[in-house]
Residue, then its C-alpha position, 0 to 999 in steps of 0.5 A: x508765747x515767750x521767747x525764753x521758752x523758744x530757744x532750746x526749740x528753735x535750736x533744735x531746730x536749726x540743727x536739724x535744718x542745717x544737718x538736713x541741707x548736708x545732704x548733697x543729692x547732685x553728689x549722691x546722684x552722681x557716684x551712682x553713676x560712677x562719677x564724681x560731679x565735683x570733677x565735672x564742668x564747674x565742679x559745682x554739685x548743683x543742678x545746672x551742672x548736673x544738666x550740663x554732665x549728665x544730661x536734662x533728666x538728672x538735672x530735673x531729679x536733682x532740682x526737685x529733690x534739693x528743692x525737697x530739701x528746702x521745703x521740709x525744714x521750711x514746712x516743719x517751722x510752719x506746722x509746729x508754730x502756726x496760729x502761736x504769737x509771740x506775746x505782746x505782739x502780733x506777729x506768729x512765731x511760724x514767721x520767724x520759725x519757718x524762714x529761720x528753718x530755711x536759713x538753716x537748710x540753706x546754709x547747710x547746702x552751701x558750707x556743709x560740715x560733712x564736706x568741709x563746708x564745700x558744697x553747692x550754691x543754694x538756689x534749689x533749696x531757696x526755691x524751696x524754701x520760699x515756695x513754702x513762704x509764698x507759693x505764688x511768687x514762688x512759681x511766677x519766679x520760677x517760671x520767669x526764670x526758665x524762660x529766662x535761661x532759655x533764651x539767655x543761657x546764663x543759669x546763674x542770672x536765671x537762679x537769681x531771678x528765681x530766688x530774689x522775688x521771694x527773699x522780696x515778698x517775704x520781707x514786705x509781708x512781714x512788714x505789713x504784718x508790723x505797720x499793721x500793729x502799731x499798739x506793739x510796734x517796738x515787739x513786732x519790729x525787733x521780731x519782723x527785723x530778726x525775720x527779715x534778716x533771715x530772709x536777706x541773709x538766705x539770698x546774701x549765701x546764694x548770691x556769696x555762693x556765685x561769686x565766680x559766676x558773677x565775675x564771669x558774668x561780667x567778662x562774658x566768660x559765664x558758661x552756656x545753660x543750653x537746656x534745648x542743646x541737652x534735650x537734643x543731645x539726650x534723644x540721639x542718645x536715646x535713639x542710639x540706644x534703641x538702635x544698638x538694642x534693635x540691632x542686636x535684637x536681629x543679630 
């Protein structure tokens, strides 16, 4: 398949990829609950200070329903194109359709035009994103991240150990897609180099987007992801509630 008779899909779809990232759950999350996450601890509308605020509950729903949000755009590149190549090369569209979605969503969650490009900072949709790209490293990632919080509380170093392994592996697999072909080796490059650009440029928004955490990062001033604290924190409420139910029960 041609790229002239691509364009006007891809553009399509990156619209509707970008629209999708506007969507801000940690923000609709919140004023149902009649708060507003922006005016809360960091102010960042994302899951870890959902957690913080609100408590490790929401901080899940919010983490699942971003990464929902990563995965859809990301699926519909991959379904649309699989088992279609570009012509003269080896390389299927799906590669750069799939990772081009991801940017898109991305990109929407950071700089949404809805909220006059002040959004959250991406790793939940990332997570998606690459979830969808390489399930596998996706999960090793995510699971290393965890522990990683848990016994550090530095969220923001956590996101990243999260995020960066799949940006990885999705530029290698794309590469040994390219050395494999070496009867079209200039095609493949220039579409492997446009797919790994995206891929990059997912991770260069997510790490933009942390900035400050990274500069309080290096002053120890970084704010503590103590998720055990807010499990706690969460069943003394629990237990107060059935407390006060229990009581009025009898009175």
């Amino acid at each position: 398949m041609r790229i002239g008779e691509l364009w006007w899909q891809f553009l399509l779809l990156a619209i509707g990829s970008y629209l999708i990232g506007n969507i801000n759950f940690a923000i609709i999350i919140s004023k149902f609950k009649k708060r507003d996450i922006r005016t809360l601890g960091s102010g960042n509308p994302g899951t870890l200070n959902m957690s913080r605020n609100f408590g490790l509950k929401i901080g899940v729903l919010t983490l699942l329903l971003d990464i929902v949000k990563g995965v859809v755009p990301t699926l519909v590149g991959y379904l649309l194109y699989n088992d279609n190549y570009f012509i003269n090369t080896t390389l299927s569209i799906e590669q750069v359709a799939k990772v081009g979605c991801g940017f898109f969503a991305v990109l929407g969650h950071v700089f949404p035009v809805f909220m006059k490009f002040k959004g959250g900072k991406g790793i939940a949709t990332t997570i998606g994103v690459f979830a969808v790209c390489n399930p596998i490293i996706a999960i090793i990632s995510g699971a290393l991240a965890i522990i990683f919080i848990l016994f550090t509380e530095i969220g923001a170093m956590g996101s990243f150990i999260a995020t960066t392994p799949g940006a990885i592996a999705m530029c290698y697999s794309v590469y040994v897609v390219y050395i494999d072909a070496r009867t079209v080796m200039v095609n493949n490059m220039i579409l492997a180099s446009v797919t790994n650009l995206f891929a990059i440029a997912i991770i260069f928004l997510t790490w933009y987007a942390h900035r400050k955490n990274i500069k309080r990062m290096l002053t120890e001033a970084e704010h503590p992801t103590n998720w055990l604290q807010s499990i706690r924190e969460s069943r003394i409420k629990k237990n107060a509630k059935l407390e006060k139910e229990t009581n009025e029960t009898k009175e």
